[in-house]
PDB file of N, CA, C and O in Angstrom, chain B, residues numbered from 101:
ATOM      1  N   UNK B 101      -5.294 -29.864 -21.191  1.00  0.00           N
ATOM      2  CA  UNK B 101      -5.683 -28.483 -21.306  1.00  0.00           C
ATOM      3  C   UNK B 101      -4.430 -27.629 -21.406  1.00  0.00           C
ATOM      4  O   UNK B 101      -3.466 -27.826 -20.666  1.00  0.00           O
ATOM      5  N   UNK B 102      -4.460 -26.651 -22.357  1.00  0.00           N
ATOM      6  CA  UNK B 102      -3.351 -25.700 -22.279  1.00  0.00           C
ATOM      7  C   UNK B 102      -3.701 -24.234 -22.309  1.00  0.00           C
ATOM      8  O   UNK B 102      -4.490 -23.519 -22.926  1.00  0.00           O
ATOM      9  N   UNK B 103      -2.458 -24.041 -21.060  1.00  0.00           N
ATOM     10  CA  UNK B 103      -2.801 -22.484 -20.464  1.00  0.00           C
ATOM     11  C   UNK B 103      -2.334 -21.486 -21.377  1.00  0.00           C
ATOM     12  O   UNK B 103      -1.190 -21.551 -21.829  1.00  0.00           O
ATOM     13  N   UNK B 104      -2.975 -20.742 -21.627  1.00  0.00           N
ATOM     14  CA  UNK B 104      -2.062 -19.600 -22.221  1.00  0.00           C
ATOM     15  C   UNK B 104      -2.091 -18.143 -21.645  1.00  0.00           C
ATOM     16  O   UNK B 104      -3.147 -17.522 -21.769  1.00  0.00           O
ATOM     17  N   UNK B 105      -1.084 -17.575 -21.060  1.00  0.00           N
ATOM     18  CA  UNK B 105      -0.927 -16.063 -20.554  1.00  0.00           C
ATOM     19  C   UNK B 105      -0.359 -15.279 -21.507  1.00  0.00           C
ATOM     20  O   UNK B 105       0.698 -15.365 -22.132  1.00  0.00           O
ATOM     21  N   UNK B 106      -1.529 -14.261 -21.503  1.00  0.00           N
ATOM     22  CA  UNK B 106      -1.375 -12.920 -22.597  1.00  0.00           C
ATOM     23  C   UNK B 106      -0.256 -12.441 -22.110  1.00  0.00           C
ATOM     24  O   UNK B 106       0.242 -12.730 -21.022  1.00  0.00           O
ATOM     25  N   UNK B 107       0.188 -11.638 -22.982  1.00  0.00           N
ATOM     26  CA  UNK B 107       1.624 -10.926 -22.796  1.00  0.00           C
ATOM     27  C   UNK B 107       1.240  -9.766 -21.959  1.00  0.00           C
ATOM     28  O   UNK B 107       2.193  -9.104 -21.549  1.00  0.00           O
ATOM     29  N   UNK B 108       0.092  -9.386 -21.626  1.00  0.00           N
ATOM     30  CA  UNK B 108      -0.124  -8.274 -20.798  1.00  0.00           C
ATOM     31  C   UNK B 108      -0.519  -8.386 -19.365  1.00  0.00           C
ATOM     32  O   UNK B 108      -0.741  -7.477 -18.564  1.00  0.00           O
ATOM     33  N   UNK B 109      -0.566  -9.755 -19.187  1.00  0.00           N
ATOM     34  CA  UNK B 109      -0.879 -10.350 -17.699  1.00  0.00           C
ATOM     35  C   UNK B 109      -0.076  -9.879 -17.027  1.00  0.00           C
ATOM     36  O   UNK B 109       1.116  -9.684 -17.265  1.00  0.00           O
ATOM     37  N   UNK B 110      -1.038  -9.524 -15.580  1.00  0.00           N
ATOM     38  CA  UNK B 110       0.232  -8.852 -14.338  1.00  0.00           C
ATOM     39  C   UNK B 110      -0.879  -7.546 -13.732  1.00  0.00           C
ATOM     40  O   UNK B 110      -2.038  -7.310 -14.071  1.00  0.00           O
ATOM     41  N   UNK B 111      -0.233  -7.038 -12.992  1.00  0.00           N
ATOM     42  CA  UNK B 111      -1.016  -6.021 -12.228  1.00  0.00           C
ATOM     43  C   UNK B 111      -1.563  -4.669 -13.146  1.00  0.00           C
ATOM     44  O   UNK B 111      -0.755  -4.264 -13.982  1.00  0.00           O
ATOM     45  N   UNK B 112      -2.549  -4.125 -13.072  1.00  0.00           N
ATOM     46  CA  UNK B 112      -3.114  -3.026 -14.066  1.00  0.00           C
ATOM     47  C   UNK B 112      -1.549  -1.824 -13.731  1.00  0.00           C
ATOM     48  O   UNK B 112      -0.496  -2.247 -13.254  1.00  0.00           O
ATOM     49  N   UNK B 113      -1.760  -0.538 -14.072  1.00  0.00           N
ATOM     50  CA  UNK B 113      -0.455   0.667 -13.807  1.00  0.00           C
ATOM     51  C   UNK B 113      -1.129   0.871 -13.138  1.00  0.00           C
ATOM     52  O   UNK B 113      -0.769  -0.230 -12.721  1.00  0.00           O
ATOM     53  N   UNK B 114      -1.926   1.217 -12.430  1.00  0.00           N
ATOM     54  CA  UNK B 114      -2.251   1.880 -11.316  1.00  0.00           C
ATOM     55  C   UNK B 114      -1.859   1.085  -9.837  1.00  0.00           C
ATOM     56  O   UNK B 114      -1.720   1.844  -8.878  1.00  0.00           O
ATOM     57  N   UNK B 115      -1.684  -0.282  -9.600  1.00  0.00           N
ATOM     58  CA  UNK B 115      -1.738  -1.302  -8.983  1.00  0.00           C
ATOM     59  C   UNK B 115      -0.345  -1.400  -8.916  1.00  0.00           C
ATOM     60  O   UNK B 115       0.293  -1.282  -7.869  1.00  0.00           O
ATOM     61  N   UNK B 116       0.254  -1.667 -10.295  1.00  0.00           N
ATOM     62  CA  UNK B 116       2.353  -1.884  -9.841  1.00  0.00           C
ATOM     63  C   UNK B 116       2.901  -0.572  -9.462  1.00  0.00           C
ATOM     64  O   UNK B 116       3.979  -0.421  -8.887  1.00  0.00           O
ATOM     65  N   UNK B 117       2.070   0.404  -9.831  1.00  0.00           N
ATOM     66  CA  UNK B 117       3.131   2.189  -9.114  1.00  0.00           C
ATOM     67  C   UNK B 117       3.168   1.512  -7.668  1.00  0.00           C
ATOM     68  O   UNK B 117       4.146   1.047  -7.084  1.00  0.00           O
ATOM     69  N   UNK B 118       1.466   1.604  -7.130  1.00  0.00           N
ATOM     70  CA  UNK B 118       1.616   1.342  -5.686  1.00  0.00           C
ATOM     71  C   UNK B 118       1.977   0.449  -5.123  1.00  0.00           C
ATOM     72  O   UNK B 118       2.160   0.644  -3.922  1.00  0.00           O
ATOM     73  N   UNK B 119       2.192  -0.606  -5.528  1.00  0.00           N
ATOM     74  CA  UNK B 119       3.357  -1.848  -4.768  1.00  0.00           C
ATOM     75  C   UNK B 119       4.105  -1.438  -4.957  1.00  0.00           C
ATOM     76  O   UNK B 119       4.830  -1.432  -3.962  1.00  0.00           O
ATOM     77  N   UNK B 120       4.748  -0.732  -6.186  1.00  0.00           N
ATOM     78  CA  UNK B 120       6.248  -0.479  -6.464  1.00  0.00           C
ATOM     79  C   UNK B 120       6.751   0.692  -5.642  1.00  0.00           C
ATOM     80  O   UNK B 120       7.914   0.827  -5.260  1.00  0.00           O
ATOM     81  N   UNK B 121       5.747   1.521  -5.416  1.00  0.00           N
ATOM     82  CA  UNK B 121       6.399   2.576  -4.497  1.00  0.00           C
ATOM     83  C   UNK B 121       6.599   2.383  -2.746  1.00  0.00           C
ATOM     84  O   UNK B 121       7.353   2.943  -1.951  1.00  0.00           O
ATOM     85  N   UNK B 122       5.233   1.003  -2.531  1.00  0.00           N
ATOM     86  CA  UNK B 122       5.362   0.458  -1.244  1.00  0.00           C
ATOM     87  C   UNK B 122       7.129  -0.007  -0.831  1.00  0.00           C
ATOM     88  O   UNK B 122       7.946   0.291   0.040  1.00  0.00           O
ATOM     89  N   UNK B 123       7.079  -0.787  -1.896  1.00  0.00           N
ATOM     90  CA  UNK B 123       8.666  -1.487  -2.121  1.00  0.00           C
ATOM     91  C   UNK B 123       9.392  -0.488  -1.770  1.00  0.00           C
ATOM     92  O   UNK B 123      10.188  -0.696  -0.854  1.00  0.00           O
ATOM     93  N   UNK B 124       9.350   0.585  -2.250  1.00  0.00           N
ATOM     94  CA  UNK B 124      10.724   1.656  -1.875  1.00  0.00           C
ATOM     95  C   UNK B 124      10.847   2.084  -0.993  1.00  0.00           C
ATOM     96  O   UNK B 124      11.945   2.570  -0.721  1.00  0.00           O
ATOM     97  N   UNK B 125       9.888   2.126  -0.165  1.00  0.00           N
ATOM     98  CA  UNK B 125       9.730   3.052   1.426  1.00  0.00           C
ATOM     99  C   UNK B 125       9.975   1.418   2.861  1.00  0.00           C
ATOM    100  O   UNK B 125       9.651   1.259   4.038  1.00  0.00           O
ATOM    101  N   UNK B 126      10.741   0.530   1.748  1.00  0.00           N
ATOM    102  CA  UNK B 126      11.256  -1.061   2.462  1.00  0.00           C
ATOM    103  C   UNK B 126      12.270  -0.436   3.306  1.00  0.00           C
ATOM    104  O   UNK B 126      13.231   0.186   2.854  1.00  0.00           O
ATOM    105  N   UNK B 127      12.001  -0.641   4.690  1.00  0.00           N
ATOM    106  CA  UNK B 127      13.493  -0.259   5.964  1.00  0.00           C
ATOM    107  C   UNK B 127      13.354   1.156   6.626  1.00  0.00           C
ATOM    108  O   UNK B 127      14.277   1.629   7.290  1.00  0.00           O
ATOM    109  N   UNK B 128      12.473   1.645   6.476  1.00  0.00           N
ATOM    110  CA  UNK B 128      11.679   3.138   6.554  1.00  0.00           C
ATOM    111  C   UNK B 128      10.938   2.917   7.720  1.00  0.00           C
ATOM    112  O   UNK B 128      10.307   1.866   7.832  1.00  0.00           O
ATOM    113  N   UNK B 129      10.928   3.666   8.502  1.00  0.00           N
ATOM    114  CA  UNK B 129      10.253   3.124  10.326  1.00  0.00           C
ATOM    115  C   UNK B 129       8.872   3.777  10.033  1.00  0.00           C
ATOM    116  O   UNK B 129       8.559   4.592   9.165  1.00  0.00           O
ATOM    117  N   UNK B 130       8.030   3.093  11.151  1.00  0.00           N
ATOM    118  CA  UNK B 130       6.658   3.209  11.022  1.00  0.00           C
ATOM    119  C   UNK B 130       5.748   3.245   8.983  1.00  0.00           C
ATOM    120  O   UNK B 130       4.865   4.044   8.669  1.00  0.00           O
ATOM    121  N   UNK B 131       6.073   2.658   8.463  1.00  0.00           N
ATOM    122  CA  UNK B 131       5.261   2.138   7.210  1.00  0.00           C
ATOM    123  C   UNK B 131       3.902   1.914   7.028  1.00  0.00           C
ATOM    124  O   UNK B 131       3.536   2.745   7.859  1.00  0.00           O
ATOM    125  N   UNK B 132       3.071   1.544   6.687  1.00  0.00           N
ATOM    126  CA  UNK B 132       1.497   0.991   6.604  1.00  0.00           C
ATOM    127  C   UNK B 132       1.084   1.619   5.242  1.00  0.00           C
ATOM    128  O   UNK B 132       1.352   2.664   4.649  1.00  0.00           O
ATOM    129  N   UNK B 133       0.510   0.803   5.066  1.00  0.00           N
ATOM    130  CA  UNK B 133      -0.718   1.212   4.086  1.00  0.00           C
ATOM    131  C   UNK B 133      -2.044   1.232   4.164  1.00  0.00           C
ATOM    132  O   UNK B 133      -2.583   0.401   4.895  1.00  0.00           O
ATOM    133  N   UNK B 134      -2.778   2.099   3.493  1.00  0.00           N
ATOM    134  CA  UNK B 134      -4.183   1.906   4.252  1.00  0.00           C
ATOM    135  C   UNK B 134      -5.185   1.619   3.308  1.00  0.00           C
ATOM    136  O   UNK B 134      -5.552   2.208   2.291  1.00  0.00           O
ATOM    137  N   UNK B 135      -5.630   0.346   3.995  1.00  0.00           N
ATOM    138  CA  UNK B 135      -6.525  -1.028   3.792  1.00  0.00           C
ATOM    139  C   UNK B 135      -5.096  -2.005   2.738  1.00  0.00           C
ATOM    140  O   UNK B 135      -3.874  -1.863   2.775  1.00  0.00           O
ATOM    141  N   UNK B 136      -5.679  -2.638   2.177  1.00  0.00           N
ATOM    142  CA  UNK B 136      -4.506  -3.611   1.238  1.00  0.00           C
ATOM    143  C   UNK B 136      -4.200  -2.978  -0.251  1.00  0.00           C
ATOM    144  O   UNK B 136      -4.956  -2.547  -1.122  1.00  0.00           O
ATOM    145  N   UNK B 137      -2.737  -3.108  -0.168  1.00  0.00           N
ATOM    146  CA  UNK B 137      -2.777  -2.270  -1.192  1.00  0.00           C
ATOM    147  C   UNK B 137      -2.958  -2.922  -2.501  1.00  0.00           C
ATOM    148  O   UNK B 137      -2.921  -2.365  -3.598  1.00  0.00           O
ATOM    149  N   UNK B 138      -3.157  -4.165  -2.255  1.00  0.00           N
ATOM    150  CA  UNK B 138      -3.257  -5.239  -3.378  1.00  0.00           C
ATOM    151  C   UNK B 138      -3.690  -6.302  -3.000  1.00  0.00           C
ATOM    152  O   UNK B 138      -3.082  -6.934  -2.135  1.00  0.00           O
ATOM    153  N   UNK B 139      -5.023  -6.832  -3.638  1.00  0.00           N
ATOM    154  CA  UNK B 139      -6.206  -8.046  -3.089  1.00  0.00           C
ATOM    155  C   UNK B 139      -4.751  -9.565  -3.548  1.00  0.00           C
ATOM    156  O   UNK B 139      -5.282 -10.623  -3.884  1.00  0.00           O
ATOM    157  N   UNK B 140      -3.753  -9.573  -3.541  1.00  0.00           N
ATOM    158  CA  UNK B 140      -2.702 -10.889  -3.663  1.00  0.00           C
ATOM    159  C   UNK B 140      -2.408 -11.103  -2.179  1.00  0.00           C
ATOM    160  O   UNK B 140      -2.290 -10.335  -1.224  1.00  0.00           O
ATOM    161  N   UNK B 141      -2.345 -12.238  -2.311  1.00  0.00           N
ATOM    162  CA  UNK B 141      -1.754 -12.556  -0.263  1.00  0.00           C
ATOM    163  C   UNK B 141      -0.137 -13.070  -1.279  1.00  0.00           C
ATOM    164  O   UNK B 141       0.145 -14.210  -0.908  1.00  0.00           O
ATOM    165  N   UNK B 142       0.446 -12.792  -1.886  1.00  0.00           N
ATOM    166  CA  UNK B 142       1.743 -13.038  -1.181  1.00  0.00           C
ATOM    167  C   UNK B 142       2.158 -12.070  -1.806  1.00  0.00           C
ATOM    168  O   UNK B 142       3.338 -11.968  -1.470  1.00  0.00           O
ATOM    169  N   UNK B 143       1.909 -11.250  -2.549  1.00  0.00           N
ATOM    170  CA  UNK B 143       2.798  -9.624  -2.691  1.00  0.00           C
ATOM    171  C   UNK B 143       2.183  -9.060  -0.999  1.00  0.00           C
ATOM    172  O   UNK B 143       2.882  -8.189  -0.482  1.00  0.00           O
ATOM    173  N   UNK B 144       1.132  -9.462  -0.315  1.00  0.00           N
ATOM    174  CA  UNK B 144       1.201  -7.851   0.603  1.00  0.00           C
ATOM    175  C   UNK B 144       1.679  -8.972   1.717  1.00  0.00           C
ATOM    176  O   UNK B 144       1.863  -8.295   2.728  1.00  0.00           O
ATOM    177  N   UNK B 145       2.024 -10.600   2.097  1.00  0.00           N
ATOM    178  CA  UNK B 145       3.086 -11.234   2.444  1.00  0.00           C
ATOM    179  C   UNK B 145       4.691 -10.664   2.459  1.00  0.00           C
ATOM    180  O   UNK B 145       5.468 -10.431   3.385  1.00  0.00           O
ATOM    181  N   UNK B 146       4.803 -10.557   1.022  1.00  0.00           N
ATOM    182  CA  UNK B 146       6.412  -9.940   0.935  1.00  0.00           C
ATOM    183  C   UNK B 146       6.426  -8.531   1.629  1.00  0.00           C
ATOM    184  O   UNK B 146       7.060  -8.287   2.655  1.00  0.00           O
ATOM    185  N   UNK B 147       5.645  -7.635   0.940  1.00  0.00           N
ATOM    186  CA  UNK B 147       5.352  -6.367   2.315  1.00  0.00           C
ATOM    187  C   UNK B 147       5.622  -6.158   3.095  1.00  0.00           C
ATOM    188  O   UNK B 147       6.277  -5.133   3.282  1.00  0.00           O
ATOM    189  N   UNK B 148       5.132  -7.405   4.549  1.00  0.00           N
ATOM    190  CA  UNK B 148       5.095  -7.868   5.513  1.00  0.00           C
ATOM    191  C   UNK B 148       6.406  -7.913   5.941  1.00  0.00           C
ATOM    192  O   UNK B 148       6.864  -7.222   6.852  1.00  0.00           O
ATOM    193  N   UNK B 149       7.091  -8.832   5.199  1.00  0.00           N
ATOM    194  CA  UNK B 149       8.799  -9.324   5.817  1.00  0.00           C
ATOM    195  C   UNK B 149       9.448  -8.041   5.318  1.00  0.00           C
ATOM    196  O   UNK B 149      10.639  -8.032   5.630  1.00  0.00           O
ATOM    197  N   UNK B 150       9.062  -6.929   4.633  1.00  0.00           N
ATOM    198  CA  UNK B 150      10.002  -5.972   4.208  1.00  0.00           C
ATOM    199  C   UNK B 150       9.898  -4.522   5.454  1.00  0.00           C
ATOM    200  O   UNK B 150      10.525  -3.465   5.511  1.00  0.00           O
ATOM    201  N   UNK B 151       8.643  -5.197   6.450  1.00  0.00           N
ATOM    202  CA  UNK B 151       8.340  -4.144   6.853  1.00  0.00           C
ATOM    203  C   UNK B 151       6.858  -2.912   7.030  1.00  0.00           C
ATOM    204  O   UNK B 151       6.697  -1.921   7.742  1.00  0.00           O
ATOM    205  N   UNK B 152       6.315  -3.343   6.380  1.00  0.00           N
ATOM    206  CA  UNK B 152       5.499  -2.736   5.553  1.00  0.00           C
ATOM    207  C   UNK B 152       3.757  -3.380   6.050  1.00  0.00           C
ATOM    208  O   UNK B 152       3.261  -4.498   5.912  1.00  0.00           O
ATOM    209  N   UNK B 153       3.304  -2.334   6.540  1.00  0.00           N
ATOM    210  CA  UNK B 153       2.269  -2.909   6.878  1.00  0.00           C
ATOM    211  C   UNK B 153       1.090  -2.613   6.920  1.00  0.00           C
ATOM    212  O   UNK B 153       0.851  -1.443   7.218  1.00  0.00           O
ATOM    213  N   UNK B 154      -0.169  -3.605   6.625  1.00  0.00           N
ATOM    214  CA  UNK B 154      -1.703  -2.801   6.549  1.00  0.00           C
ATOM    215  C   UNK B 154      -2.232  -2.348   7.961  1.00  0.00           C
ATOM    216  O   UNK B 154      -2.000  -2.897   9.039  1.00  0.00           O
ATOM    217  N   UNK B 155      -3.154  -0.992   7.670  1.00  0.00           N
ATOM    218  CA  UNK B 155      -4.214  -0.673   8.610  1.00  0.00           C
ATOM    219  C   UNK B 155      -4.888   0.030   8.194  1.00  0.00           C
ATOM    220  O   UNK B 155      -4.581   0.924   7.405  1.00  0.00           O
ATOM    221  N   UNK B 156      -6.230  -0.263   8.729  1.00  0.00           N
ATOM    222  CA  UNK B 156      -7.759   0.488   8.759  1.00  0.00           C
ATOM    223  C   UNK B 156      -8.000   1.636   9.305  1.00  0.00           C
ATOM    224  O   UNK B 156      -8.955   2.325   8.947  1.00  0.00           O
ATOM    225  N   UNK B 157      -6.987   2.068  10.444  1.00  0.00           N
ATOM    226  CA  UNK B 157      -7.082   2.851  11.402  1.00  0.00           C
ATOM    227  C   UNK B 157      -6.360   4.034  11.779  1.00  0.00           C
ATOM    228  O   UNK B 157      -6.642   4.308  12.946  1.00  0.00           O
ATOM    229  N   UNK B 158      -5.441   4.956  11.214  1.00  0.00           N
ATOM    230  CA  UNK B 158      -4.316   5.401  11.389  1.00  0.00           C
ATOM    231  C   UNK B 158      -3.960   6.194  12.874  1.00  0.00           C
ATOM    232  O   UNK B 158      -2.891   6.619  13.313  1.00  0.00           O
ATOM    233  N   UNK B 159      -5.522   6.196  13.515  1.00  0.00           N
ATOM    234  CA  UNK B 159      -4.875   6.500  14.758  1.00  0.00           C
ATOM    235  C   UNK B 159      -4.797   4.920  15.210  1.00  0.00           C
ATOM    236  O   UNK B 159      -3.806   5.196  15.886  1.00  0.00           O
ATOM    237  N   UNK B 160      -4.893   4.087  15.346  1.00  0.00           N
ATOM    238  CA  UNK B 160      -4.387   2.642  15.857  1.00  0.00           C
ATOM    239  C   UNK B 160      -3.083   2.589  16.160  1.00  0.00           C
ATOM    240  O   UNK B 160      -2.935   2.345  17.357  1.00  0.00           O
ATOM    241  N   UNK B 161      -1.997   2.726  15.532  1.00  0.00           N
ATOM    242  CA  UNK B 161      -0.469   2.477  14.928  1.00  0.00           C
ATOM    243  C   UNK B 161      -0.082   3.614  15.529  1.00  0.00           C
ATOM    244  O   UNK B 161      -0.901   4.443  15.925  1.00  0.00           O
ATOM    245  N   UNK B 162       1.214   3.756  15.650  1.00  0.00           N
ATOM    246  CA  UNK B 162       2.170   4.647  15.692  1.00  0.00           C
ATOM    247  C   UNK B 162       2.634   5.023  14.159  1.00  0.00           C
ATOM    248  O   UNK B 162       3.778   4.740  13.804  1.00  0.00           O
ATOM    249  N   UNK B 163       1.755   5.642  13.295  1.00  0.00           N
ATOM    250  CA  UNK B 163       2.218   5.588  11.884  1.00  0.00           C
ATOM    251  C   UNK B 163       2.928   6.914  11.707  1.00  0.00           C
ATOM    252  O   UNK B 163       2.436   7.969  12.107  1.00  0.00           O
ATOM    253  N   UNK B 164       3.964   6.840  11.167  1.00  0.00           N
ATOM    254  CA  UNK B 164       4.412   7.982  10.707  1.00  0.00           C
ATOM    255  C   UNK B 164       4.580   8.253   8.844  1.00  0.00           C
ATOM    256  O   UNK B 164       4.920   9.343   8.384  1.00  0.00           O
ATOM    257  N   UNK B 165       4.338   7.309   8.178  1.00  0.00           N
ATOM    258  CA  UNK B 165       3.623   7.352   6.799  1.00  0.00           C
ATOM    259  C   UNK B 165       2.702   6.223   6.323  1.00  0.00           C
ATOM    260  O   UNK B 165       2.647   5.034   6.638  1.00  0.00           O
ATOM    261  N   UNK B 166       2.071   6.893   5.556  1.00  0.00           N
ATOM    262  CA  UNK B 166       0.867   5.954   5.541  1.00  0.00           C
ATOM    263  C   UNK B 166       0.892   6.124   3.689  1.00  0.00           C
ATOM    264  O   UNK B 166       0.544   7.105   3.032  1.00  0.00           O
ATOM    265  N   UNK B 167       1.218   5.317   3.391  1.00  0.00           N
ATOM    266  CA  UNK B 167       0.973   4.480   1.808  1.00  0.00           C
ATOM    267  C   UNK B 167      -0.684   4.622   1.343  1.00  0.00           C
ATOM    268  O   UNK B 167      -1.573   3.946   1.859  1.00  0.00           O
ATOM    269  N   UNK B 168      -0.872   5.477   0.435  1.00  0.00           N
ATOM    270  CA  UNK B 168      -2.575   5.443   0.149  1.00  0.00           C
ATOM    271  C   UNK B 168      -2.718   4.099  -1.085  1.00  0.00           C
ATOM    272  O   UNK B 168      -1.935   3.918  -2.017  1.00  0.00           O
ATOM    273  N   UNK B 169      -3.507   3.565  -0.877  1.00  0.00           N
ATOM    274  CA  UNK B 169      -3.995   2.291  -2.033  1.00  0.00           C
ATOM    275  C   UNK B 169      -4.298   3.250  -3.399  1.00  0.00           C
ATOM    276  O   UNK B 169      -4.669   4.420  -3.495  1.00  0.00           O
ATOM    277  N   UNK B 170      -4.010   2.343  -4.290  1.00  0.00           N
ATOM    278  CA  UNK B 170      -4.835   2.802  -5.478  1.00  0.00           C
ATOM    279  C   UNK B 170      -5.815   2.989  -5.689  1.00  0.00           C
ATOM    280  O   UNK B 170      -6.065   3.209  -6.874  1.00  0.00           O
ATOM    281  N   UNK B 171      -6.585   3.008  -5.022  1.00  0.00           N
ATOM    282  CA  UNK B 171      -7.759   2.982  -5.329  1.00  0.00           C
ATOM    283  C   UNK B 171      -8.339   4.097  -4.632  1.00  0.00           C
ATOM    284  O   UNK B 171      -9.531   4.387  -4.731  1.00  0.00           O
ATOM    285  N   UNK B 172      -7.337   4.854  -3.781  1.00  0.00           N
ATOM    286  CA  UNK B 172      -7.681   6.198  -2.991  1.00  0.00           C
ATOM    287  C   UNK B 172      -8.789   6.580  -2.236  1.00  0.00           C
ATOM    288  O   UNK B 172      -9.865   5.983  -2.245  1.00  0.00           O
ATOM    289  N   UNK B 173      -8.505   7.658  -1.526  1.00  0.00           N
ATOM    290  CA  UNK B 173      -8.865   8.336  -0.240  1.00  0.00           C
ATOM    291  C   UNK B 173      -9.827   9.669  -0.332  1.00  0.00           C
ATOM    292  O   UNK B 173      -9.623  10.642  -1.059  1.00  0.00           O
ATOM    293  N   UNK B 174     -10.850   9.493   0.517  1.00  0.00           N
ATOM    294  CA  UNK B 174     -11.409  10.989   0.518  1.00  0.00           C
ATOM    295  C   UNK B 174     -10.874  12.431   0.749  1.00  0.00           C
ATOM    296  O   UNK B 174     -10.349  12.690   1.831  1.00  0.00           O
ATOM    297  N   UNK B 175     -10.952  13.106   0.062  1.00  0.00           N
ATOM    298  CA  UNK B 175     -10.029  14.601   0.644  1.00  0.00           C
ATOM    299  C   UNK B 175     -10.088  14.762   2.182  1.00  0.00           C
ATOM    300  O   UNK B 175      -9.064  14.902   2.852  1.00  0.00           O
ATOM    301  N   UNK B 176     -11.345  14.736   2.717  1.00  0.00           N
ATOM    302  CA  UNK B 176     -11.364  14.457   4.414  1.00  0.00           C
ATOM    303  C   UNK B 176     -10.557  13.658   5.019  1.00  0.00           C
ATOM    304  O   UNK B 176      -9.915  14.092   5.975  1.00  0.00           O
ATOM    305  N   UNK B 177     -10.417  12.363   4.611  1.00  0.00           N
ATOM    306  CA  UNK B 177      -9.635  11.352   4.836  1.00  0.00           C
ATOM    307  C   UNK B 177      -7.800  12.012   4.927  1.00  0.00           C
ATOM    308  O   UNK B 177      -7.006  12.044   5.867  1.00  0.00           O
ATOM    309  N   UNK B 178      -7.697  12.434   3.569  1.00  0.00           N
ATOM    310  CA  UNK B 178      -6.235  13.250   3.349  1.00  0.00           C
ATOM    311  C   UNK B 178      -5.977  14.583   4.153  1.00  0.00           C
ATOM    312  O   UNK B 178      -4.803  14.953   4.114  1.00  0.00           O
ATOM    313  N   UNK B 179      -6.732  15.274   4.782  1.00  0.00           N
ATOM    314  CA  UNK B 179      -6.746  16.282   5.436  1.00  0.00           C
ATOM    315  C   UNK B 179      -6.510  16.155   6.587  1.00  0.00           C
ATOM    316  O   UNK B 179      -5.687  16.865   7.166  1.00  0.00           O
ATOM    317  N   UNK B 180      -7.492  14.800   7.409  1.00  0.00           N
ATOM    318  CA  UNK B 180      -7.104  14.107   8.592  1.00  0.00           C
ATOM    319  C   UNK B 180      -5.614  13.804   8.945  1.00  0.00           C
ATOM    320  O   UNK B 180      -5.051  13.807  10.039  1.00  0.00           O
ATOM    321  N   UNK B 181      -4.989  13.456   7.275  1.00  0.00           N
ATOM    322  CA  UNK B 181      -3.412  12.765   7.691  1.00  0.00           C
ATOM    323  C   UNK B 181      -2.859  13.806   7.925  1.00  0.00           C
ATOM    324  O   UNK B 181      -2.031  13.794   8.835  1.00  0.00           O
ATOM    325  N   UNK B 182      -3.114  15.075   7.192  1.00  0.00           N
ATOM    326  CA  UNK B 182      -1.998  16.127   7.064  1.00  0.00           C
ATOM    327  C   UNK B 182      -2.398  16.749   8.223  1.00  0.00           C
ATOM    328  O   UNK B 182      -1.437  17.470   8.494  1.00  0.00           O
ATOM    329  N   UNK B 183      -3.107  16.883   8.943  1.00  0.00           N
ATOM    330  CA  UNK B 183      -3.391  17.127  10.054  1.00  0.00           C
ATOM    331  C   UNK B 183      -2.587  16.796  11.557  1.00  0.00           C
ATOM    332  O   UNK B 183      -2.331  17.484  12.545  1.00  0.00           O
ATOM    333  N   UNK B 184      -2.307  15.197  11.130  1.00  0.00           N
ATOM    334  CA  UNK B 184      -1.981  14.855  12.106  1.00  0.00           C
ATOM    335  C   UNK B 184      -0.425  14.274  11.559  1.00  0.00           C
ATOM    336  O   UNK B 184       0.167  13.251  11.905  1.00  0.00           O
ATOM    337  N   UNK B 185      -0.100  15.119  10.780  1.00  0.00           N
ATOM    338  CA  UNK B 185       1.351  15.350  10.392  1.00  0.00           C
ATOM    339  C   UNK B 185       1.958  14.119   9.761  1.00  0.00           C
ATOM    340  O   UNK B 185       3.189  14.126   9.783  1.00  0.00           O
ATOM    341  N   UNK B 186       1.296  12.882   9.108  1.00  0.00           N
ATOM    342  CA  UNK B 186       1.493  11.952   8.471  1.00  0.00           C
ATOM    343  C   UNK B 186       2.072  12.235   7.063  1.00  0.00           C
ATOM    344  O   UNK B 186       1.349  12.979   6.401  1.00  0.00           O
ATOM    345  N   UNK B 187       3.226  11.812   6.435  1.00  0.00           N
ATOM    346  CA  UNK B 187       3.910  11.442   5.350  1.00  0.00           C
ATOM    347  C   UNK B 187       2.879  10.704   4.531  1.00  0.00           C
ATOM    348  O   UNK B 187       2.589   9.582   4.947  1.00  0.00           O
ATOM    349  N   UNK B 188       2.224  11.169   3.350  1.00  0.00           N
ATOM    350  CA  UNK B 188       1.070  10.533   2.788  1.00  0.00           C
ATOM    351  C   UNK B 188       1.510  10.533   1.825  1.00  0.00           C
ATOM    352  O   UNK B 188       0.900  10.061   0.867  1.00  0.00           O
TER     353      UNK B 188
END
């Protein structure tokens, strides 16, 4: 059997901004993202060792920014963060 990968294989743009911008906020205290920011276990693995971490909960954590998924947040939801003075 032979595989063939389209030249366009890889994460949709909406999907590599937000890993890619996860990536940049690497060494940055208190990190998270909220829920996964990508259904791959070893991109939100690498995450992990960079720092970078999921939650459901943002009062849970000591978060001081919170990474929104692509797939985004209710304005309530976003109002809650800015509320409670979160880097969103």
């Amino acid at each position: 059997m032979e595989i063939i990968i389209a030249k366009t294989a890889g994460f949709c743009f909406g999907v590599k901004r937000a890993v890619d911008m996860a990536f940049d906020q690497a060494g940055t205290q208190a990190t998270y993202t909220f829920g996964p920011i990508i259904h791959n276990e070893i991109v939100a693995k690498q995450l992990e060792e960079k720092g970078i971490f999921e939650t459901n909960d943002i009062n849970a954590q000591k978060v001081n920014k919170l990474i929104i998924r692509s797939h985004g947040v209710s304005l309530k939801f976003m109002q809650q963060g800015k509320q409670q003075e979160l880097k969103l």
